[in-house]
C-alpha positions in Angstrom: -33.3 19.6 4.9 -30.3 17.0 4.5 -29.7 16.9 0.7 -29.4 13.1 1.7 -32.9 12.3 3.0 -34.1 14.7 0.7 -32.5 13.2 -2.4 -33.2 9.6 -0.9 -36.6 10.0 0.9 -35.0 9.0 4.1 -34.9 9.9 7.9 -31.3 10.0 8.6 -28.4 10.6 6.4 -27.0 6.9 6.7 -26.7 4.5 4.1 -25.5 0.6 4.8 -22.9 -0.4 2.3 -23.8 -2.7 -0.3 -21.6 -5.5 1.0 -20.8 -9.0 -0.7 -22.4 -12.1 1.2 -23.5 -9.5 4.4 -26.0 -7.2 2.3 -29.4 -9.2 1.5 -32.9 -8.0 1.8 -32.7 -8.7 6.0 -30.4 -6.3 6.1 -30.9 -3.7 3.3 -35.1 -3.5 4.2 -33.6 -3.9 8.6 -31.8 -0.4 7.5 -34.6 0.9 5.5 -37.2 0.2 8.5 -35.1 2.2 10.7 -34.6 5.0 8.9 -31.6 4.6 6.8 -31.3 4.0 3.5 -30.5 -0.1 2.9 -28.9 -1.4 -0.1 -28.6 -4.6 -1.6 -25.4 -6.2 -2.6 -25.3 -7.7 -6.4 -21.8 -8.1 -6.3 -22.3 -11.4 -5.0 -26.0 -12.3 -6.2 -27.1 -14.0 -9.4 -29.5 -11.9 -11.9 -32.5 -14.1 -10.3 -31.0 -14.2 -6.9 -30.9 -10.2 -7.0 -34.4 -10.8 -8.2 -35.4 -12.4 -5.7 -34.4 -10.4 -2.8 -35.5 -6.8 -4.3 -39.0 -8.4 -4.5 -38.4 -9.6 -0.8 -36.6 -6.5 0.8 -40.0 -4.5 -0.8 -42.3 -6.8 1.0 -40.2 -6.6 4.1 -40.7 -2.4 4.3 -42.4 0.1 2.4 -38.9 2.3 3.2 -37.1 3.1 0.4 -34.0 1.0 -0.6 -31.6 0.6 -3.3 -29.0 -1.6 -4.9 -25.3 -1.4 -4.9 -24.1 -2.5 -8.5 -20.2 -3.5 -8.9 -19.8 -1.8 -12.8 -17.4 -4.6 -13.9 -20.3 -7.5 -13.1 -19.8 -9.7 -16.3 -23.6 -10.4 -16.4 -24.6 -6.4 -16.1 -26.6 -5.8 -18.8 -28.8 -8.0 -17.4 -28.7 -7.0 -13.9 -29.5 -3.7 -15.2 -32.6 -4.9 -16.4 -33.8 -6.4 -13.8 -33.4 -3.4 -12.1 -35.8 -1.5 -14.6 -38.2 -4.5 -14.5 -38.5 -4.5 -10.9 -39.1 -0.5 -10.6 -36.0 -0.4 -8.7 -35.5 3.8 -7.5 -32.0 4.0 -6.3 -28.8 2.1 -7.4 -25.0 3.0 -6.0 -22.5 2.1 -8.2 -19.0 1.5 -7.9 -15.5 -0.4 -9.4 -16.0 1.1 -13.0 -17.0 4.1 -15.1 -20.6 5.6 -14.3 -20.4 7.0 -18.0 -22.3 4.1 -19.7 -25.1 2.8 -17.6 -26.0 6.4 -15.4 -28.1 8.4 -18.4 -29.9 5.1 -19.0 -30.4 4.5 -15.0 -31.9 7.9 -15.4 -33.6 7.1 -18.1 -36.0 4.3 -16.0 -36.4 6.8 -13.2 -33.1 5.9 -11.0 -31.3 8.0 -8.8 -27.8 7.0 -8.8 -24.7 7.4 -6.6 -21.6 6.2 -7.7 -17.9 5.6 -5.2 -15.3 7.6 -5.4 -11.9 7.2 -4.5 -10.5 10.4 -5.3 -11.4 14.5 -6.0 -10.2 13.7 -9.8 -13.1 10.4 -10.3 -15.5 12.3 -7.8 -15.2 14.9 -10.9 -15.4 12.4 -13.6 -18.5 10.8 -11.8 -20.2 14.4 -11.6 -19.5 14.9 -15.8 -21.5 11.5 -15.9 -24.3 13.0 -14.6 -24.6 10.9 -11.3 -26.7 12.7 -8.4 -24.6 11.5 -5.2 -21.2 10.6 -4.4 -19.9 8.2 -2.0 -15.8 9.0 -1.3 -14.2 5.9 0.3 -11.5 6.7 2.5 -8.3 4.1 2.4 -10.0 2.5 6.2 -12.8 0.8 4.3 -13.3 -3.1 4.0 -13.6 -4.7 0.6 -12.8 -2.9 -2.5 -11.0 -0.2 -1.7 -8.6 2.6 -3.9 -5.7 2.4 -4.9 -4.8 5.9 -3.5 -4.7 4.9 -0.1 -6.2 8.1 1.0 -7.3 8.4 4.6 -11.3 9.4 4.9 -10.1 12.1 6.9 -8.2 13.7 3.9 -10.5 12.4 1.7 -14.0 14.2 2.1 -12.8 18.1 2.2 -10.8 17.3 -1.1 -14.0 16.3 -2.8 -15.5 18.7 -1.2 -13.6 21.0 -2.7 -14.3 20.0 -6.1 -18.3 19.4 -5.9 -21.3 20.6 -4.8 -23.5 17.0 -5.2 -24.8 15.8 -1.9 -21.5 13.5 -0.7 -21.5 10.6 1.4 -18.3 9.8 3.6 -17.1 5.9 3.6 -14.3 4.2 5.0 -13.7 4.0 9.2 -17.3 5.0 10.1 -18.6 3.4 12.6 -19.9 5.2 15.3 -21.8 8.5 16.1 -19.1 10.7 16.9 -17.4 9.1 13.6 -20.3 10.5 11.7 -20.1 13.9 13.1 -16.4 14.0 12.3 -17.3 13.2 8.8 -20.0 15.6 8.5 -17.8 18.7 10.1 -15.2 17.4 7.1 -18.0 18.2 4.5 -20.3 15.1 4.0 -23.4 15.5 3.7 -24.0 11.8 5.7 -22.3 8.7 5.6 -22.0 4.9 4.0 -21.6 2.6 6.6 -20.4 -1.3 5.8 -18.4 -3.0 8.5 -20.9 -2.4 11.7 -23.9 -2.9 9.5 -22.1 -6.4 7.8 -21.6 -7.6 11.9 -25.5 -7.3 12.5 -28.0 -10.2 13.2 -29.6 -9.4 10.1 -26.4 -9.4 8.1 -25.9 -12.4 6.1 -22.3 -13.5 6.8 -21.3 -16.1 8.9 -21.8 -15.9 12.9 -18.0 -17.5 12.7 -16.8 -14.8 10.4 -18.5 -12.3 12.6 -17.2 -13.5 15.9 -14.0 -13.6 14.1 -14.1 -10.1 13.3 -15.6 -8.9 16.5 -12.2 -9.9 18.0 -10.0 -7.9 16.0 -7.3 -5.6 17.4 -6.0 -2.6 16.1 -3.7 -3.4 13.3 -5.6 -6.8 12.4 -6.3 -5.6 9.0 -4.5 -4.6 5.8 -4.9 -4.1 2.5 -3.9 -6.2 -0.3 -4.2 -7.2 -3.5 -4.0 -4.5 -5.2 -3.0 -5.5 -8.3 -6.6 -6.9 -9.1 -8.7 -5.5 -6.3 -7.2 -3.9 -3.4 -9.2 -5.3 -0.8 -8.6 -4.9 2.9 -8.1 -8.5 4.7 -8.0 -10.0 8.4 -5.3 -12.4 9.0 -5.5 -15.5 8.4 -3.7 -18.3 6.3 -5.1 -16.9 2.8 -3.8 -13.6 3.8 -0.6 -15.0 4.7 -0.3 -17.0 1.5 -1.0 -13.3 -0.7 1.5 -11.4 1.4 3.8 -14.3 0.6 3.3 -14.2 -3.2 3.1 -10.8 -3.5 6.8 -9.8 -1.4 8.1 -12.5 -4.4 6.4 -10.4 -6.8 3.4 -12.8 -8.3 2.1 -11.5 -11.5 -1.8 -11.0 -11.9 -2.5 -13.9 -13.3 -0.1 -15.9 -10.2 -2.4 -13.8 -7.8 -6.0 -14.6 -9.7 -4.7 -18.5 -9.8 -4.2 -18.1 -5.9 -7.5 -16.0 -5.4 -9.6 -18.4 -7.5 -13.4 -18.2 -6.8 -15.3 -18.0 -4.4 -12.9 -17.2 -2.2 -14.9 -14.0 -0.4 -18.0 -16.9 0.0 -16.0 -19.2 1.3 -14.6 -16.9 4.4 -17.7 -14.4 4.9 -20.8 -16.6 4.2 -19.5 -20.0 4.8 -17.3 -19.1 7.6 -13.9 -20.9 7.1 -11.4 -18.7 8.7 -8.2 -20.2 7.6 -9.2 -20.3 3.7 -11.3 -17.7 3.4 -11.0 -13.8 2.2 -12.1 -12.1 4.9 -12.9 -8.2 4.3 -13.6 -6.0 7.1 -12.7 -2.2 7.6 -10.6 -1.2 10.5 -13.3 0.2 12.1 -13.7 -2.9 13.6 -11.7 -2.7 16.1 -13.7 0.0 17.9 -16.4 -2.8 18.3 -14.1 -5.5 20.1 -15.3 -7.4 22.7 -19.2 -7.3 21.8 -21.4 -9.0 20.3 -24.2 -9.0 16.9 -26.5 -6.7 17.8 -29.5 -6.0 15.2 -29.8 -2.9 12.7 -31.9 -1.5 14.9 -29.8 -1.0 17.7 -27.1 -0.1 15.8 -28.7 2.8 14.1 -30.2 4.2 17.7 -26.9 4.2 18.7 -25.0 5.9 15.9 -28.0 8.9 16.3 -27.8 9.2 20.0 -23.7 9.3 19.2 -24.2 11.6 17.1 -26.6 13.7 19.5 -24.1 13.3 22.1 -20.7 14.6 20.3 -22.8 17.8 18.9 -23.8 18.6 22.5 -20.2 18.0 23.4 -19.0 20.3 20.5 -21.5 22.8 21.2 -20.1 23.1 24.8 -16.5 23.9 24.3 -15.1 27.3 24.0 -14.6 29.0 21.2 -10.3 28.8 19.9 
């Protein structure tokens, strides 16, 4: 069996990324339903509002689901608890140590996977005790490393260093994608950028449309002196890549970031003074339009189906 579904309870080996302002229980228990494992994105939820929807992403589907936990949340401690209160199985953490909170997640019955970057934290991560990995190559939306390593170099180097069942991140979006990343040595993949683009996903239908347009090159990553995070163009972006060619200091950049800025552009939908995150994956899905969770995941199995058929076919080198 797939050390994913086995470790996850799950039919397929496909996880949707625990995404800020996209990731609520529609589209965590959408995921779950069909056979993937859904998570739920705290990054951008209060304590209560996190509450909230892990009591209504259980009533949605009886699938199993998780939570994706940014580690340097200021209010964790109590996030933590809530996950304990509310029987919560599965947590992916990420953007921080697993050292401190993975014995305790264990502790109240908790599998935990944790995002990696790199082979040297995919080896830290495994000392902590975590029972998944998820390596993030340099395509990925959002928070990505600072390494800028490419998914495709990525996977075999963590690979290398582990044996724990390994999710592939970062420029996944399709079947074929997720055959490529399984050949590499993933055991399945995290998926954020087609599952964020959904009818079930939270964001904005502006933002979505927005990113549904994007052309090759329409992306790039930023701010990496706080949080490199991959950004569509647009005025905000402009205004970073200004500041940062005349070499801002972090506090100049955090002034210009302020809050609320990810809101603003992915929930609220203002595409000039938003921060807009999106992987460059999306550029394989211009032209069309939301489709739900569902018909995304039939299609990234039926890919999948197809390119092994296809592999299976050619002659040997």
């Amino acid at each position: 069996m797939n050390p994913i579904c086995e470790l996850f309870g799950i039919r397929y080996p496909i996880i949707s990324g625990g995404m800020v302002w996209c990731s609520g229980w529609r589209l965590a228990s959408a995921v779950s339903q069909a056979g993937g494992l859904g998570l739920l994105g705290a990054g951008s939820m209060h304590p209560e509002t996190l509450r909230e929807h892990i009591r209504c992403c259980r009533e949605a589907t009886s699938a199993p689901f998780g939570v994706n936990i940014p580690l340097m949340y200021p209010q964790i401690e109590e996030i933590m608890q809530i996950i304990a209160d509310e029987g919560v199985k599965v947590v992916f953490t990420s953007a921080g140590s697993p050292k401190k909170w993975t014995g305790w997640l264990h502790e109240h019955g908790v599998k935990v996977a944790h995002v990696v970057s790199s082979s040297k934290f995919a080896l830290k991560a495994e000392e902590a005790g975590v029972d998944a990995l998820v390596a993030e190559g340099f395509e990925a939306g959002g928070h990505n490393g600072r390494e800028e390593t490419t998914t495709l170099c990525l996977i075999p180097a963590v690979r290398a260093v582990t044996r724990l069942p390994l999710l592939a991140a970062g420029g996944i979006a399709t079947g074929d994608a997720l055959y490529a990343a399984m050949a590499l040595g993933a055991d399945g993949v995290q998926i954020g950028s087609r599952f964020a683009l959904t009818v079930e996903s939270s964001a904005h239908e502006a933002f979505k449309q927005r990113c549904l347009s994007l052309e090759e090159g329409d992306t790039k990553l930023l701010l990496k002196q706080l949080a490199p995070t991959r950004l569509v163009k647009n005025k905000f972006r402009d205004e970073v890549e200004q500041a940062e060619w005349v070499g801002a200091s972090v506090e100049q950049l955090r002034e210009l970031l302020g809050k609320g800025r990810a809101k603003r552009g992915i929930f609220e939908g203002d595409l000039d003074e938003g921060e807009l995150e999106i992987g460059q994956a999306v550029s394989l899905l211009r032209g069309q339009q939301p489709v739900t969770v569902a018909q995304v995941m039939e299609e990234l199995v039926e890919g999948y189906q197809r390119t092994s058929q296809r592999m299976a076919g050619l002659s040997q080198l």
